[in-house]
C-alpha positions as CSV (number, residue, x, y, z in Angstrom):
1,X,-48.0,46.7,-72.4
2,X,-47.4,49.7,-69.4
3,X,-49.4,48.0,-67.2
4,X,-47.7,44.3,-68.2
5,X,-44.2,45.5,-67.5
6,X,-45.5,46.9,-64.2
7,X,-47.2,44.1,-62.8
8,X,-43.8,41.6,-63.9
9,X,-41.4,44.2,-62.8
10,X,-42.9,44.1,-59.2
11,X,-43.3,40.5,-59.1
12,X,-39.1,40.1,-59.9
13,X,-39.0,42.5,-57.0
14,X,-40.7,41.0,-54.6
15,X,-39.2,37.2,-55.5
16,X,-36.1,38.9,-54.9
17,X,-36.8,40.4,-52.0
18,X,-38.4,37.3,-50.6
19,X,-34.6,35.4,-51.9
20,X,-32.6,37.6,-49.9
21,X,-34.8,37.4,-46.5
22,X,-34.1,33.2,-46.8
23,X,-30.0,34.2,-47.0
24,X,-30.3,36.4,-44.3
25,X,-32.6,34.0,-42.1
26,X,-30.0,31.4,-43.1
27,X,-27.1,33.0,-42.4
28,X,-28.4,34.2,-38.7
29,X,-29.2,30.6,-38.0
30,X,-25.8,29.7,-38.8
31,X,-24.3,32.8,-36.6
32,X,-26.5,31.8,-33.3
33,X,-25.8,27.9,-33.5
34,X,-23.6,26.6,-30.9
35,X,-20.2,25.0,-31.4
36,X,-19.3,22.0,-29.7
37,X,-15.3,21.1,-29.4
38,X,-15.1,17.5,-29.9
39,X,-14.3,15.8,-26.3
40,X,-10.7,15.1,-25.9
41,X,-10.0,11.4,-25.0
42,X,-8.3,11.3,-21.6
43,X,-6.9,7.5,-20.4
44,X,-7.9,7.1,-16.5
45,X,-5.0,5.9,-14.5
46,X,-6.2,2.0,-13.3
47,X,-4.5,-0.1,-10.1
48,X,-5.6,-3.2,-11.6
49,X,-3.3,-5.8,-12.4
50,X,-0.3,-8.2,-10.1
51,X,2.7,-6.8,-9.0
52,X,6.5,-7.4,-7.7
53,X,8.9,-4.8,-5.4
54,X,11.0,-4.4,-2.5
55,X,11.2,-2.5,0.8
56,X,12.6,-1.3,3.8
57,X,11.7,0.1,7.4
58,X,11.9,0.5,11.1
59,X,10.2,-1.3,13.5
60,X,9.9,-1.5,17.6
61,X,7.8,-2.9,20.1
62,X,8.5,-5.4,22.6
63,X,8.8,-8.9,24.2
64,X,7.2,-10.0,27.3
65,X,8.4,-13.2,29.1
66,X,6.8,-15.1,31.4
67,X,9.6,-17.7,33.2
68,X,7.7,-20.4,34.9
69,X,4.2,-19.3,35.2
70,X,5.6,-15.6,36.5
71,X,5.9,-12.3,35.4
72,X,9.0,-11.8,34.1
73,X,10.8,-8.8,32.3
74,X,10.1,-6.7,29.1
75,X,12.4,-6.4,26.2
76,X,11.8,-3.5,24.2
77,X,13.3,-4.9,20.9
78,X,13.5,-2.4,17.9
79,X,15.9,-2.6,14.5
80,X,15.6,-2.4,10.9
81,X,14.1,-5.0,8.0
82,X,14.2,-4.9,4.4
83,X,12.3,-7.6,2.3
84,X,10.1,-7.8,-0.9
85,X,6.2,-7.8,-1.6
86,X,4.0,-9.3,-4.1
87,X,0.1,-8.8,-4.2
88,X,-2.6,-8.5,-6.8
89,X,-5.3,-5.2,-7.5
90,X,-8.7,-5.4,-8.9
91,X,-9.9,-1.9,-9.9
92,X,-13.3,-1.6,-11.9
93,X,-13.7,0.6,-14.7
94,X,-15.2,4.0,-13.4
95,X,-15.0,2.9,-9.6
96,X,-12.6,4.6,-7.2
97,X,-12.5,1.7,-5.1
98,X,-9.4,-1.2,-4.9
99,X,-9.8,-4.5,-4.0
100,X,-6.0,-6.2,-3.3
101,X,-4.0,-9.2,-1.9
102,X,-0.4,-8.7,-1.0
103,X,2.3,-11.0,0.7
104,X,5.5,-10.1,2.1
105,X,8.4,-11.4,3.6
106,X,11.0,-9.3,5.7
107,X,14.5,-10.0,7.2
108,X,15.0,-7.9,10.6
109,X,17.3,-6.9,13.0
110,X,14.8,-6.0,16.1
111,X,16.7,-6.9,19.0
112,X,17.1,-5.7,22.5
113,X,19.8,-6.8,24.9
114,X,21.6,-6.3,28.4
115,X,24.9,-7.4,29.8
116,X,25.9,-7.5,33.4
117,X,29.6,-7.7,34.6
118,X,31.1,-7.7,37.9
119,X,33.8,-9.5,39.8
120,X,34.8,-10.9,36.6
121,X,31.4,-12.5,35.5
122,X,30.0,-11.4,32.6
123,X,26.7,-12.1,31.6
124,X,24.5,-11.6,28.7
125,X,21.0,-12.2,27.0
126,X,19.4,-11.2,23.9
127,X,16.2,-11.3,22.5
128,X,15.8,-11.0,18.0
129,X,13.2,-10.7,16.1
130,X,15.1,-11.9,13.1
131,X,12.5,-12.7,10.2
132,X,8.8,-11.7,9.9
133,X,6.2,-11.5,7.3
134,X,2.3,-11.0,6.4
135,X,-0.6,-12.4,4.3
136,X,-3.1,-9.5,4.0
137,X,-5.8,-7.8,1.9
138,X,-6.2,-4.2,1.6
139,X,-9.2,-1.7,0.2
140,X,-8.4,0.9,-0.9
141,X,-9.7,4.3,-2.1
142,X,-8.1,5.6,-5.7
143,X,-8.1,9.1,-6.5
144,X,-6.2,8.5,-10.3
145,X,-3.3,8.0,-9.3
146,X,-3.1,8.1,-5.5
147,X,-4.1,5.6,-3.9
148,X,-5.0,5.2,0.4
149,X,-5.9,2.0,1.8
150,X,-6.2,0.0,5.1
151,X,-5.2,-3.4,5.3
152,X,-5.0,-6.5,7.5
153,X,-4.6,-10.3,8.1
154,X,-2.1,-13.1,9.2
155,X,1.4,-12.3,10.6
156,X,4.2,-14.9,11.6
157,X,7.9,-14.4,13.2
158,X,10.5,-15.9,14.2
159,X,11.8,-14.9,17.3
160,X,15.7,-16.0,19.5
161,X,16.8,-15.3,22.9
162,X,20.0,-16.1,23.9
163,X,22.3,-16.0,27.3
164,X,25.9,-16.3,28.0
165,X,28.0,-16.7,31.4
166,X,31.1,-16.1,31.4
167,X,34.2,-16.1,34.3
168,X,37.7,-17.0,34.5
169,X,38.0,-20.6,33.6
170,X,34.7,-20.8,32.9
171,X,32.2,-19.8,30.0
172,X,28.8,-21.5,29.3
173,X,25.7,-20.1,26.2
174,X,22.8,-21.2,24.8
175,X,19.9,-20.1,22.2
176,X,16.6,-21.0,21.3
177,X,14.1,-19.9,18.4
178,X,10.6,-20.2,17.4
179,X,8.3,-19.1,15.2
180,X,5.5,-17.0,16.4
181,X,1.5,-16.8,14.5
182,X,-0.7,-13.8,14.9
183,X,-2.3,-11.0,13.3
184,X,-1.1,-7.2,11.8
185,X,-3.3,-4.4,10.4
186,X,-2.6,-0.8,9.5
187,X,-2.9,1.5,6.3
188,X,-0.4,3.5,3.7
189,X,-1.2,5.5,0.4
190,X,0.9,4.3,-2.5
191,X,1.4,6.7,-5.6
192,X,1.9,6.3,-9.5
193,X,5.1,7.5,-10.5
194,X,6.2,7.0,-13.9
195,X,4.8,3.9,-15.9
196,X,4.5,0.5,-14.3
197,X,6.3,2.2,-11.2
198,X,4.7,2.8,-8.1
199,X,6.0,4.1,-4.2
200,X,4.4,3.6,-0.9
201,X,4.7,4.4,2.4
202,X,3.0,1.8,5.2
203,X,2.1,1.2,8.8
204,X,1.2,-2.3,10.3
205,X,0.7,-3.3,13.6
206,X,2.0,-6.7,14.1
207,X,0.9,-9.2,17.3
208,X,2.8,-12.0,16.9
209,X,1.1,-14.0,19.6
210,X,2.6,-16.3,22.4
211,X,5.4,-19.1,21.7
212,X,6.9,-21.5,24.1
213,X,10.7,-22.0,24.0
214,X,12.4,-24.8,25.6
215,X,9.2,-26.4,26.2
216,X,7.6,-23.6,28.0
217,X,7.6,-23.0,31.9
218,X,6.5,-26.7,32.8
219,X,9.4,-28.0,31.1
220,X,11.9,-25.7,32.5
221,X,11.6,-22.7,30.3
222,X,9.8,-20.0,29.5
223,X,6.8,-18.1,27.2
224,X,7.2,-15.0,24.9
225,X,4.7,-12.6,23.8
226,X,5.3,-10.1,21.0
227,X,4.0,-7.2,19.7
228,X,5.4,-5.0,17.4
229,X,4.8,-1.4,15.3
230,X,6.1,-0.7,11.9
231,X,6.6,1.7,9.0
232,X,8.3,1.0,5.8
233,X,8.9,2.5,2.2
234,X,8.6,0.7,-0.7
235,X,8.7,0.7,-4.8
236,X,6.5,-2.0,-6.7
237,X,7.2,-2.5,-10.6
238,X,3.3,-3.2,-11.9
239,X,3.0,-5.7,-15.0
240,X,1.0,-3.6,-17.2
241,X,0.8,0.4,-18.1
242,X,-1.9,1.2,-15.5
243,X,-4.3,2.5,-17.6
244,X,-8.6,1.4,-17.8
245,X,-10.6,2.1,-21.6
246,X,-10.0,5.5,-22.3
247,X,-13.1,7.6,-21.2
248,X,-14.5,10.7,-22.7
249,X,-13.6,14.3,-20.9
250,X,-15.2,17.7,-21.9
């Protein structure tokens, strides 16, 4: 019976013992397992999608005419314009790169004039750049929610000189207009404000190619070539929040 109780009392034992080495085992398998915090859903800031705003800017550069198949004088013309844009962005999920459209039209105030008195004669001639606008694409590079892009395409004007004479007695003016077809590129970097809103500032150059007014110099009258350089400010109000799928960030 001795030698019974023995050989029970040490098998309990051991079972025991061999119990409380699986806790402890258990237990340091639980201590040394890493935690992983559950990624926090972040929505990325997207360009995609049309939009509508409104600007305003300085611009100078100059008119060259030529009278009659000879060089004539330069007019360096400069002013303010204000207008409005719309355009269209294409941003793929994931891909810092913009794809756009954008057309704008802008009223202006880029003149340049002289005026010449003596002996009672006074004369004078202007030369306006009065409206001008631009078809163009743009890529552009996103970085959330900056965005820097080049851009470039067709640019058209309309341009009027004027003179006047006037003397004692006497006093004799005239205008003509027309509309000029060329080219503009440049760049700007547009930011995300608040919601739908966005700001930018922009450069284009603008070469408004040759026009012939009164009929050009065969007729009697004369060529103008323009070129010009601005930069303008802006705000754009974009139909839709701005944001892609949500992506996962650690």
């Amino acid at each position: 019976m001795g030698d019974y109780m023995h050989r029970y009392t040490l098998a309990a034992l051991t079972a025991a013992g061999l119990a409380l080495g699986l806790v402890q085992t258990a237990s340091a398998a639980d201590i040394a397992r890493p935690v992983y915090k559950a990624p926090v859903m972040v929505p990325a800031y997207n360009w995609s999608g049309f939009y509508i705003g409104g600007n305003v800017g300085y611009g100078w550069g100059k008119g060259d005419f030529d009278n009659l198949g000879i060089a004539g004088s330069t007019w360096n013309q400069d002013g303010v314009f204000a207008g409005g844009q719309i355009g269209y962005n294409w941003q793929g999920v994931g891909s810092p790169w913009v794809f756009g459209i954008e057309v704008d039209s802008q009223w202006a105030n880029m003149k340049d004039s002289v005026t010449i008195a003596g002996g009672g004669v006074v004369a004078n001639a202007f030369s306006e750049l009065n409206y001008f606008g631009t078809a163009r694409l743009r890529l552009g590079y996103a970085a959330d929610r900056v965005l820097w892009y080049a851009t470039g395409g067709l640019a058209w004007g309309t341009n009027e000189v004027g003179a006047s004479l006037a003397a004692p007695g006497f006093f004799v003016a005239g205008t003509a207009s027309d509309t000029h077809v060329g080219w503009t590129a440049g760049a700007g970097v547009e930011w995300a404000l608040v919601d739908n809103w966005t700001a930018k500032v922009e450069y284009l150059y603008l070469d408004l190619g040759n026009a012939s007014y009164l009929g050009g110099p065969a007729a009697g009258g004369f060529n103008v070539d323009l070129t010009a350089h601005t930069v303008k400010v802006g705000l754009n109000y974009r139909f839709g929040y701005g944001k892609a799928p949500v992506v996962a960030k650690y």
